[in-house]
C-alpha positions as CSV (number, residue, x, y, z in Angstrom):
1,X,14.1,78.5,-216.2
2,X,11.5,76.4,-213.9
3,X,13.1,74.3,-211.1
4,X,11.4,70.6,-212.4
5,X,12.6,69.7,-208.7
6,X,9.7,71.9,-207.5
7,X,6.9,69.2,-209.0
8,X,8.3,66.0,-207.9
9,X,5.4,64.7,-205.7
10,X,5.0,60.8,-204.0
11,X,2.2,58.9,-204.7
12,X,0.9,59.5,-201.2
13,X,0.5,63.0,-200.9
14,X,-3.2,64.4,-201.5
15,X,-5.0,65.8,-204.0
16,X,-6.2,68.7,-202.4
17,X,-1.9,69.0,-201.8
18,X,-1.2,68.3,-205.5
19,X,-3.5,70.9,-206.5
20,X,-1.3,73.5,-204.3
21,X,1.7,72.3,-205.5
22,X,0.5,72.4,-209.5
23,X,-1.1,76.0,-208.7
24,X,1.9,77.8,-207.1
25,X,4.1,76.1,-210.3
26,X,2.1,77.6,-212.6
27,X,2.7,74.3,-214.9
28,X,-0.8,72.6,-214.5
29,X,1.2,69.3,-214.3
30,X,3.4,67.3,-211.5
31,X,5.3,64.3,-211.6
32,X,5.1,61.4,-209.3
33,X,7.9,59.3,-208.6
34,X,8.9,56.8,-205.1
35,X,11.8,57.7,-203.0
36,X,14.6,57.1,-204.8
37,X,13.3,59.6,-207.4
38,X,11.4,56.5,-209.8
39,X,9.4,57.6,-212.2
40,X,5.9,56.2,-211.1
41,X,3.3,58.5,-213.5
42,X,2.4,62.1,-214.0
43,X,-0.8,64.4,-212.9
44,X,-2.1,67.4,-215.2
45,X,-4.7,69.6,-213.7
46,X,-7.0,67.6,-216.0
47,X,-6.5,64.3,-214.4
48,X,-7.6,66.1,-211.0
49,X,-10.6,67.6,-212.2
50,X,-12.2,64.4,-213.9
51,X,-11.5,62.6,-210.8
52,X,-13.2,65.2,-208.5
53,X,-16.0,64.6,-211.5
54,X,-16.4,61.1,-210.4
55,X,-16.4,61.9,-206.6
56,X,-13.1,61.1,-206.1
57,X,-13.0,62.9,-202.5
58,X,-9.5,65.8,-201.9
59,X,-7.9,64.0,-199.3
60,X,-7.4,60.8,-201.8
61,X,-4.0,60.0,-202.2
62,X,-2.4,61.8,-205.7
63,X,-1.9,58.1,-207.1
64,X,-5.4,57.6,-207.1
65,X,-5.8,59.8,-210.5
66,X,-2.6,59.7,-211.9
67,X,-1.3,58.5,-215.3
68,X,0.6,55.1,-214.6
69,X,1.8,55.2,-218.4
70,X,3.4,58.6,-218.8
71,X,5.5,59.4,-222.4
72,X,8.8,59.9,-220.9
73,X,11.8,59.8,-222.7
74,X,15.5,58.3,-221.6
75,X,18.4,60.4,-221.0
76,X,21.9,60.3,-223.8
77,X,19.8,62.2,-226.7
78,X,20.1,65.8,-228.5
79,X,17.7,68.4,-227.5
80,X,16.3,68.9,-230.6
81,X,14.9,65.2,-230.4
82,X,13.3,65.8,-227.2
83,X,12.0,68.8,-228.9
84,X,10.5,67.1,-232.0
85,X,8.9,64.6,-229.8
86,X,7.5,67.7,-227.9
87,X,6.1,68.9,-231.1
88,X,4.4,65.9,-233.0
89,X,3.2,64.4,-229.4
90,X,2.0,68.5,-228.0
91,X,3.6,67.9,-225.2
92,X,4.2,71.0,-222.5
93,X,6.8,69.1,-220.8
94,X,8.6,65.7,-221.2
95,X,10.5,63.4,-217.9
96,X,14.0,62.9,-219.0
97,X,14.7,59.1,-216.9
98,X,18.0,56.9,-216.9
99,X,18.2,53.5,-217.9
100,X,16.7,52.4,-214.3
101,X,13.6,54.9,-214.7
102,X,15.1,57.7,-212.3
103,X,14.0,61.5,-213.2
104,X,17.3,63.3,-214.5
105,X,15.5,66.5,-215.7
106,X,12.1,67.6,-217.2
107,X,12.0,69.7,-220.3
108,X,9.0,72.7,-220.8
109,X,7.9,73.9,-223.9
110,X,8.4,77.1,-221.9
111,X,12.5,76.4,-221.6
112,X,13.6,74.0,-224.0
113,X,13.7,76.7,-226.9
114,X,16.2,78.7,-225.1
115,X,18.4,75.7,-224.1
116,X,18.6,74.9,-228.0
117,X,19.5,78.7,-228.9
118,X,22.7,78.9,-230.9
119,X,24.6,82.2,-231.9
120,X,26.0,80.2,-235.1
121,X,25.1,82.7,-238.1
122,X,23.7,81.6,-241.3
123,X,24.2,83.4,-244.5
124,X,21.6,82.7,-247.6
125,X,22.2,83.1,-250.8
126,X,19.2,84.2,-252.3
127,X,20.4,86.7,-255.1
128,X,20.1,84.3,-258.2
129,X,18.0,85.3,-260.8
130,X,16.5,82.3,-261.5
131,X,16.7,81.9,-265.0
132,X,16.0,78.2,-265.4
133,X,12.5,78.5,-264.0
134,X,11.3,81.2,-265.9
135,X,8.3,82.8,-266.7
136,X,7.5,81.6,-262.7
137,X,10.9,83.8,-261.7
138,X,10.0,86.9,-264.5
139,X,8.5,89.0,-261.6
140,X,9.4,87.4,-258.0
141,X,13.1,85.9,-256.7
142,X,13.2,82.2,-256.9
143,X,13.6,81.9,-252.8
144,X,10.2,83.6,-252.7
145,X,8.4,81.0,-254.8
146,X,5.4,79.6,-252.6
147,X,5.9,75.8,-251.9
148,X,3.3,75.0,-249.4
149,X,1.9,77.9,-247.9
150,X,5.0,79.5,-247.7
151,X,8.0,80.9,-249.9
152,X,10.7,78.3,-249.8
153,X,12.9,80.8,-248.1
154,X,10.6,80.6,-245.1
155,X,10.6,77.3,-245.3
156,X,14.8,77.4,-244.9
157,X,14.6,79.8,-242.0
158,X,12.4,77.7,-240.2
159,X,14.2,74.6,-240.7
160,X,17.2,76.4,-239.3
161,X,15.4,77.5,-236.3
162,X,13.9,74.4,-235.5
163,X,17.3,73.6,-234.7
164,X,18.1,76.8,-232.5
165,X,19.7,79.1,-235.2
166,X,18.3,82.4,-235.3
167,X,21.3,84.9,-236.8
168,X,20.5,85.1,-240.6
169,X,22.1,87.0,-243.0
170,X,20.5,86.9,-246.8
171,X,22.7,87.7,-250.1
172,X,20.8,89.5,-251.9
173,X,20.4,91.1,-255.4
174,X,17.9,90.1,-258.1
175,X,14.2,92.0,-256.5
176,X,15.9,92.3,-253.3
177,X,12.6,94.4,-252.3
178,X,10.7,91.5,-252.5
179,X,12.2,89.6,-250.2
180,X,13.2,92.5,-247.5
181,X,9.6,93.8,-247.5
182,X,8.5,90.3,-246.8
183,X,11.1,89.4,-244.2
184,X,12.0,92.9,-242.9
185,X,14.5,92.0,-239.3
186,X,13.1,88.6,-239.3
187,X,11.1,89.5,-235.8
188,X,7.8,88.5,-236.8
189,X,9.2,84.6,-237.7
190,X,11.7,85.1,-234.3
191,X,14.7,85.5,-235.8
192,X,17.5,88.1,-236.5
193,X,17.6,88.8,-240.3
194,X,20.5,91.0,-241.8
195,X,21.2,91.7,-245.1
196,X,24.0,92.3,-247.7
197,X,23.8,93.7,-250.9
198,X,25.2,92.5,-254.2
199,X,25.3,95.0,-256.7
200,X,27.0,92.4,-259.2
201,X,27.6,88.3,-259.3
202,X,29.8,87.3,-256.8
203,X,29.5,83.7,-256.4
204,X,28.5,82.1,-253.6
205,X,32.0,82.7,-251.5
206,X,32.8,86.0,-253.2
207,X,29.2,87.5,-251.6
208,X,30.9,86.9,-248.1
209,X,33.7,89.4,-248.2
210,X,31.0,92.0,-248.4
211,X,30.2,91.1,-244.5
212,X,30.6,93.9,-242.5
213,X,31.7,91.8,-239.8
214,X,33.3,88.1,-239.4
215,X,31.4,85.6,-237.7
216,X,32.8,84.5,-234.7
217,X,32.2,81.0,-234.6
218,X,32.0,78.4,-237.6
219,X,29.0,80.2,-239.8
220,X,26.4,78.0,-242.2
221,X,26.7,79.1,-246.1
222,X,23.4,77.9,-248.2
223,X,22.0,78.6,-251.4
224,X,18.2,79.6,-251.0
225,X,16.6,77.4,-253.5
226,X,17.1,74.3,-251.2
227,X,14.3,71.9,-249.8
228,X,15.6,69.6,-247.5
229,X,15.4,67.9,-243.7
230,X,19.2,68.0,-243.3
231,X,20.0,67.9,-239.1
232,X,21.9,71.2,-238.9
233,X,23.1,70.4,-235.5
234,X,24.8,67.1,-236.2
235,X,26.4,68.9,-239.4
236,X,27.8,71.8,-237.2
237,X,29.0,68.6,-234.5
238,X,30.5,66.8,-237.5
239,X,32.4,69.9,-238.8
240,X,34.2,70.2,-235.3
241,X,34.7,66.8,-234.7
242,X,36.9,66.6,-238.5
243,X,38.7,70.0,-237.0
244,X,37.9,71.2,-240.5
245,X,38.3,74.9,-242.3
246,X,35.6,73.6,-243.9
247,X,32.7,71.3,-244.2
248,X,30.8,70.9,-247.5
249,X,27.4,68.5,-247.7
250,X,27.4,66.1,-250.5
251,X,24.9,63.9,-251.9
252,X,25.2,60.6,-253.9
253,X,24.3,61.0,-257.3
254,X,23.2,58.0,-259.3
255,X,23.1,58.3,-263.4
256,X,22.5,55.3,-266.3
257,X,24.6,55.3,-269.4
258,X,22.0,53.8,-272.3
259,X,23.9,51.7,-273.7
260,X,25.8,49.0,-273.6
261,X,29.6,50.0,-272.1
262,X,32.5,48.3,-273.9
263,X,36.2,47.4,-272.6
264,X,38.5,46.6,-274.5
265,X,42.5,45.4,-274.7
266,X,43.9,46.8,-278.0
267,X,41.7,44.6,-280.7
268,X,39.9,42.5,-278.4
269,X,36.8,42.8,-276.7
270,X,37.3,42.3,-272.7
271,X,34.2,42.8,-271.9
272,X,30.2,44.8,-272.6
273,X,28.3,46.0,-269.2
274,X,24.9,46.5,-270.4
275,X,23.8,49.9,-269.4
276,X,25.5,50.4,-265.9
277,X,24.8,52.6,-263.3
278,X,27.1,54.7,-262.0
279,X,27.2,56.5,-258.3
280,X,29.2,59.7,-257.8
281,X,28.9,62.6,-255.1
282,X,27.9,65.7,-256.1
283,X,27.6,69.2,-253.9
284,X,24.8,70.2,-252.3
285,X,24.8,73.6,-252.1
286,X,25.3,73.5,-248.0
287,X,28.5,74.4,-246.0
288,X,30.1,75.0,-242.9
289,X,33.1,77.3,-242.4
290,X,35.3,78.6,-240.1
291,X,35.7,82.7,-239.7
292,X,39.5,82.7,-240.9
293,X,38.3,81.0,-244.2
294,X,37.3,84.6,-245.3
295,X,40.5,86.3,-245.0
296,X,41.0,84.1,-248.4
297,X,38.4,85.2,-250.4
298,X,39.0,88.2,-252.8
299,X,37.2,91.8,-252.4
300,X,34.3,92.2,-254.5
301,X,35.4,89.7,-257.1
302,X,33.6,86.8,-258.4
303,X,34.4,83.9,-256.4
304,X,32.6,80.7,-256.3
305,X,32.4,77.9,-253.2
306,X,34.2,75.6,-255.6
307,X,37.3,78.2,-255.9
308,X,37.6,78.6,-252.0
309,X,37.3,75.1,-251.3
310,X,39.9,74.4,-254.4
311,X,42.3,76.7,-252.5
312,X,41.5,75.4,-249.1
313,X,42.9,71.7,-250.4
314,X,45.7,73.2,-252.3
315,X,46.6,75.2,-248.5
316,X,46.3,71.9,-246.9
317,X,43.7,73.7,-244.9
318,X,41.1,70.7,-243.9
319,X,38.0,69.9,-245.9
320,X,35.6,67.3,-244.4
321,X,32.8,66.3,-246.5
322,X,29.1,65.1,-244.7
323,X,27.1,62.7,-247.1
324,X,23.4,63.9,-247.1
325,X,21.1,60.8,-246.3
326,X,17.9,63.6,-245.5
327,X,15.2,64.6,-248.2
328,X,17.2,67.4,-250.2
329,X,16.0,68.7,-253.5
330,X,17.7,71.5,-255.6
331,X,14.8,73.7,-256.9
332,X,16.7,74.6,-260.2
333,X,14.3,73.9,-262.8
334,X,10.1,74.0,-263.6
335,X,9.7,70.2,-262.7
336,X,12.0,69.8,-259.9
337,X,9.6,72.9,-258.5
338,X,6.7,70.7,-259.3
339,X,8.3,68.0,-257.0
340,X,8.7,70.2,-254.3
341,X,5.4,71.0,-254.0
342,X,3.6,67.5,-254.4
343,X,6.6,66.5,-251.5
344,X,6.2,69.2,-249.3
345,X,3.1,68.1,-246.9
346,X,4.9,64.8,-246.4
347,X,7.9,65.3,-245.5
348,X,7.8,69.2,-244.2
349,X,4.3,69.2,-242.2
């Protein structure tokens, strides 16, 4: 990890000392800041050179060339936000300040992946044979349909490493060859991939009692056919705040009866709504459970998520549910793929 301590610099030391300082750090960047540790602007190695370029003699002091308006960010916020801003903004490094402007921390490209590293596993379903979407699904598994430049697995690993996850472990079954010739260990993406085998239907829960080992923290279960922006890392938060067995994501479903709905009281009419709209949740495929939840699931029986969570309630075991407001889209059918394409530059790139 680099010592951000090492580039704190005051506005009156030199350029030719700046230059030092930014060369032994091997960071091409310092920050300057006032005595009490203030964050007063920053200097890249680019700064020093254009003002050498303009004859901007080395004994100058360092505020003399250095960015007075610096993107900083304050302290109080997830890593993975610093991260993103990191990403859309190419930033190397980002000043972490208080609410009075003082440097708590600065954050490297270099570093901030391994602070974010999480040994959480996440197993994918990806076995389905994909029946709904056929002929596209007749000679390739549905998870390894291209949306974008990439299969829509990809897409999911990605997404889940974005937010520090890198255990994987993909269900798999229908053209399994496909997908382990394409994904192999999961080095080449940086990520750990394992696999397990299905030789019949399991469900999405009966799958997991083919694990060789337990997790041995609270694991992620997904189906692979999902497209969505879902913050992993506030799920995972919200399933140990709720002290839950279980966490399963949900998403609010809105449907229009066509016609006009009647209520009545024995002969007499009450009242007609004309064509209402009604608002249920319905399950989206993602979930979060703890390692003992597998000691319930039966050996290599079908068994789906909606059994084990049935049995979870009826045990008085906890179930918390977390309401999806993200972009999520169930590839299950021929237009719904259609959707996920035309989406996919705006809201994944």
């Amino acid at each position: 990890m680099i010592n951000w301590k090492d580039i704190l610099i005051t506005p009156e030391i030199s350029v030719i000392s700046t230059m030092r300082i930014i060369d032994q750090s091997a960071l091409q960047f310092a920050v300057v800041v006032d005595k009490d540790s203030h964050l007063l602007g920053t200097v890249t190695d680019g700064d020093i050179r254009r003002g050498i370029l303009k004859g901007l003699p080395l004994e100058s002091p360092i505020q003399e060339v250095m960015n007075r308006s610096p993107v900083y960010e304050r302290v109080g916020k997830k890593d993975f936000y610093y991260k993103e801003i990191m990403r859309k903004r190419q930033l190397r490094q980002l000043p972490i300040v208080s609410n009075t402007n003082q440097i708590q921390r600065i954050l490297f490209a270099e570093d901030i992946n391994q602070l974010l590293q999480k040994e959480n596993v996440i197993v994918l379903m990806v076995g389905g044979l994909g029946t709904r979407l056929r002929p596209l699904t007749d000679d390739i598994p549905k998870p390894m349909l291209k949306v974008g430049d990439k299969p829509i697995l990809e897409t999911i690993i990605e997404s889940f490493k974005n937010f520090g996850f890198k255990n994987f472990i993909l269900s798999v079954n229908y053209k399994k060859e496909i997908i382990k010739d394409y994904f192999q260990n999961g080095r080449h993406l940086g990520v750990n991939i394992e696999y397990i085998e299905e030789d019949k239907r399991l469900g999405t829960a009966g799958a997991l009692s083919l694990l060789d080992e337990w997790p041995k923290a609270p694991f992620f279960v997904m189906n692979g056919d999902l497209l969505t922006k879902i913050n992993y890392e506030q799920l995972l938060d919200f399933h140990y705040e709720t002290k839950a067995a279980a966490t399963i994501c949900v998403r609010e479903y809105e449907y229009q009866i066509p016609y006009g709905v009647i209520e009545t009281e024995n002969h007499r009419l009450r009242s007609i709504v004309e064509k209402p709209v009604h608002k249920n949740f319905v399950n989206a495929g993602i979930y979060v459970l703890d390692p003992e939840v597998l000691r319930y699931i039966p050996q290599n029986e079908f068994f789906d998520m909606p059994d084990l969570l049935k049995m979870m309630i009826e045990l008085q075991r906890g179930v918390s549910a977390f309401p999806l407001r993200e972009y999520w889209l169930d590839i299950g059918r021929v237009d719904d793929y259609e959707k996920a394409i035309g989406d996919f530059r705006g809201v994944f790139v």
